[in-house]
N, C-alpha and C positions, 0 to 999 in steps of 0.2 A: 734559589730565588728566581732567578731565570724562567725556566719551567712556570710557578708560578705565576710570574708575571705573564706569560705567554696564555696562562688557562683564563685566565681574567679579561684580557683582549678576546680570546674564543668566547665565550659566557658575554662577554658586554656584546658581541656582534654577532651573536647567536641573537640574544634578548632585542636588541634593535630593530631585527630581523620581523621578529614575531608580532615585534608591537606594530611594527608597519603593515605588514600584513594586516589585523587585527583592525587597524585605522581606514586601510584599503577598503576592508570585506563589509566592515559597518556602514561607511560610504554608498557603496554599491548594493548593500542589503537597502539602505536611507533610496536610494533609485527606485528599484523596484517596489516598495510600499509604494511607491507615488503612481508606479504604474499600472499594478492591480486596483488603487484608489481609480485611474482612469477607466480603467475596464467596467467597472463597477457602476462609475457614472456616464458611459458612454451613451450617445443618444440613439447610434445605431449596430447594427451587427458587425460592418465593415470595420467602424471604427474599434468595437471590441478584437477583433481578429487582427487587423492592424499593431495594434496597443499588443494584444496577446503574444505577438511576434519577435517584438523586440524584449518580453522578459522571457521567453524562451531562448532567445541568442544569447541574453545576459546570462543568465544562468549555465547554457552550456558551458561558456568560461570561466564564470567563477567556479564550477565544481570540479573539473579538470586540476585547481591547485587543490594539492595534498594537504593542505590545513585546515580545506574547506568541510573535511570529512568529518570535524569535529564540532564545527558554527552551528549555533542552536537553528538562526534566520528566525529568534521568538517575535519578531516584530512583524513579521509577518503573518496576520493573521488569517489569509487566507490560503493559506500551504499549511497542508498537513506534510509532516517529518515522523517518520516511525526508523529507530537505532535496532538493529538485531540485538538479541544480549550476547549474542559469539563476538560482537564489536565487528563483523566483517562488509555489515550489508545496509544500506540507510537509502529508505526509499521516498522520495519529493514526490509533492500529488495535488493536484487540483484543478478546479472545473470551471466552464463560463457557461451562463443560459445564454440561447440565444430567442430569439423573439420566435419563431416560429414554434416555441415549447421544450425543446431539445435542448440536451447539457451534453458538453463537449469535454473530454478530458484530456489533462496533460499531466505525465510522469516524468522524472529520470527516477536510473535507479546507480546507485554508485556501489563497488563492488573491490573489497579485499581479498583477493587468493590467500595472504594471509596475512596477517594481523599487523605487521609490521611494513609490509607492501606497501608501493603506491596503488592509489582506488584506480578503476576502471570508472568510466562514465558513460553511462547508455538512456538514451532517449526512447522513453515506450511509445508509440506512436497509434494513437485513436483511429480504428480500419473500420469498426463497425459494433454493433448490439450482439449483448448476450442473450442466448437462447438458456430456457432450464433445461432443454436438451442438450446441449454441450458440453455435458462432463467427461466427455473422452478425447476430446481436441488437444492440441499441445499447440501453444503459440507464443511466439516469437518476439523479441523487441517490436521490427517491423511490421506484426502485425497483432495486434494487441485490442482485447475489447473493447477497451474504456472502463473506469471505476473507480469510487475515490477507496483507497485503501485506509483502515481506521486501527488497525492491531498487527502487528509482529509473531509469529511463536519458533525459534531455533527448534527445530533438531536433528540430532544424528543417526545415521544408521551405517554402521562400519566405518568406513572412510568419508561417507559421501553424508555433506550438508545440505538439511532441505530448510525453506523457510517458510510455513505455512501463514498466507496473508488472508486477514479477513478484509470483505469490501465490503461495499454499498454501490446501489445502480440508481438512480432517478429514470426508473422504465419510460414510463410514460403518462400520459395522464390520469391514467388509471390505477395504477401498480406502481408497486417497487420489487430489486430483490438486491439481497442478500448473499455474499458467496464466501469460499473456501477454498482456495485453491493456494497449488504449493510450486512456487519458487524457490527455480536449483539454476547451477550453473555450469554447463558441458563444454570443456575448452577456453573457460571462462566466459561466455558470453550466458546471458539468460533465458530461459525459458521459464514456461508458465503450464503447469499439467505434467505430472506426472500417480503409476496407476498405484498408489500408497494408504486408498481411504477405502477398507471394506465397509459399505453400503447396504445392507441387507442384503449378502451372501453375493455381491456383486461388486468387483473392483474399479473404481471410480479415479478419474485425474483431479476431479474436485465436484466439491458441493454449491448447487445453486438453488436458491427459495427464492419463489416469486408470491409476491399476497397483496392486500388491497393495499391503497396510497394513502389512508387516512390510520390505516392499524400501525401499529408501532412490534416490532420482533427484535430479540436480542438473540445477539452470535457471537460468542466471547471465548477466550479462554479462559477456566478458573483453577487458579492455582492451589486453593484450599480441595479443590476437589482432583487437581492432577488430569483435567478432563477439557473439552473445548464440547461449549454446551451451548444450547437454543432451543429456544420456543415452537412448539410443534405446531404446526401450519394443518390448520382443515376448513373447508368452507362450514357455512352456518346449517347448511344440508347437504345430501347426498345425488339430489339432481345437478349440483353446482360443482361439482367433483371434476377436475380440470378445467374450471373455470377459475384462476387465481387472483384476478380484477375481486376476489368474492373471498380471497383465504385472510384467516387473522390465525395469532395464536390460540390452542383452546385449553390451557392451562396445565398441560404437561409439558415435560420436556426430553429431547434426548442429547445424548451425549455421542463425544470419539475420545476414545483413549487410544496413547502410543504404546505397540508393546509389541514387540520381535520387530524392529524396522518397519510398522505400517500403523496406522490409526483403524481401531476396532470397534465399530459402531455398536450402542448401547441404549435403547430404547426404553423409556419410559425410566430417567433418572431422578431421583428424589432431590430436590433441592431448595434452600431458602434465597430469599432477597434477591432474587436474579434478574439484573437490571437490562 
C-alpha cells in the first residue's frame, strides 16, 4: 500500500507540473499573438524591429524549456512550425516587411540528438540574399540567408540524419524563389548545404529557382510518388534566358528521388494535380 500511495503522490506532482507548465506557455504564447498583432500594425520600421525584438527574447526562453518541443504555438498565426517525422527537429519561422520593400527573416531551430534528449535551441540569424548561384555554400546558424521555410522531408543515409527544407524567398520586386536545401547537424550545432542533390550530372548542396513575382511554382514532396517534385521554370522565349524577373512554370515537371544516400535528379516527370 505504501509504494502505492507514494506512485500516486509522483503521478499527481508529475501532472501538476505539466499543467502549469501548460498554463505558463499558453500565457506567454497569449503575449506574443499581441506582439506580432503590434508588428503587423506598426506605424513605422523602428517600431516593428523594436516589437520584433522582444518576441525574439520571448521566444528564446520559452523554447530552451523541454515541453516546449511539443506546443503546437496554433495561435500564432504568423509563425510557421514544421515537426520532422524522426520527432528530433521542429523548426520556428517567420518574416516582417519593412517599408523600403524588403522582408526580414527570423528562425530558431530546436534540435534532439535523440529522441528522448533534451532540445538544443539555435537562433538562425538573417546575414543577407540568396543568389541562384549559391548552391555550393554551406552556412551556418550565424550566418544564414533568410527564408520562410514551408515543408520538412527526414532522411537517413547510414548513421547520419539530413532534413531536406523546402522555402520561399520574397526576392524582390520583381521575383521570387524557391529552394531546397538540406539540414544536418555536426557536433550538434546546424548547418545548411551539404553536396547530396545530383543535379544534372553535377553535385549540388541545394536547389535554388528564381521566376517572375506574379507566376506562382510548386516545390513539394509527394509521397504518392516517393519523389520531391516542381514546376519547370523557362522564360516565355529564348532571348530572356537568364533573365528570371521573366521565368514561370511551362507545364512540365521534374523530380529528385532518394536512392543510395543522395537525391537523383529526374527530368521531365509525369504527374497529376500538382499543387
Amino acid at each position: 500500500m505504501k509504494f502505492f500511495r507514494h506512485l500516486i503522490h509522483v503521478v499527481f506532482f508529475i501532472t501538476i507540473g505539466q499543467s502549469g507548465f501548460c498554463q505558463d506557455i499558453q500565457m506567454q504564447e497569449q503575449e506574443l499573438f499581441l506582439l506580432f498583432e503590434q508588428v503587423k500594425f506598426a506605424q513605422n520600421d523602428a517600431v516593428k524591429d523594436s516589437v520584433n525584438g522582444l518576441i525574439i527574447s520571448k521566444f528564446e526562453k520559452i523554447l530552451k524549456k523541454k515541453e516546449a518541443f511539443e506546443y503546437s504555438f496554433s495561435q500564432l498565426k504568423n509563425l510557421g512550425v514544421l515537426n520532422s517525422q524522426d520527432g528530433r527537429v521542429r523548426v520556428l519561422n517567420w518574416n516582417i516587411f519593412h517599408s523600403d520593400g524588403s522582408y526580414h527573416y527570423f528562425a530558431f531551430v530546436q534540435y534532439k540528438k535523440r529522441r528522448k534528449s533534451e532540445p538544443k535551441v539555435f537562433r538562425l540569424f538573417d546575414t543577407g540574399n540568396l543568389s541562384v548561384d549559391d548552391t555550393q555554400k554551406v552556412y551556418s546558424a550565424n550566418n544564414w540567408y533568410g527564408c520562410l521555410y514551408y515543408d520538412i522531408k527526414s532522411v537517413k543515409s547510414g548513421r547520419s540524419r539530413m532534413y531536406m527544407l523546402m522555402g520561399f524567398d520574397f526576392a524582390d520586386d520583381f521575383s521570387n524563389k524557391k529552394l531546397l536545401d538540406v539540414l544536418y547537424f555536426k557536433n550538434s550545432k546546424p548547418y545548411l548545404g551539404k553536396p547530396i542533390i545530383s543535379y544534372k550530372n553535377k553535385l549540388q548542396n541545394r536547389l535554388i529557382f528564381e521566376y517572375a513575382e506574379q507566376a506562382r511554382m510548386s516545390l513539394r514532396y509527394d509521397a504518392n510518388y516517393g519523389m520531391i517534385i516542381w514546376d519547370h521554370l523557362m522564360p516565355p522565349n529564348r532571348t530572356l534566358l537568364g533573365k528570371y524577373e521573366y521565368y514561370g512554370p511551362d507545364g512540365t515537371h521534374d523530380g529528385l528521388r532518394f536512392e543510395r544516400g543522395g537525391w537523383i535528379f529526374y527530368p521531365n516527370v509525369e504527374v497529376l494535380n500538382l499543387d
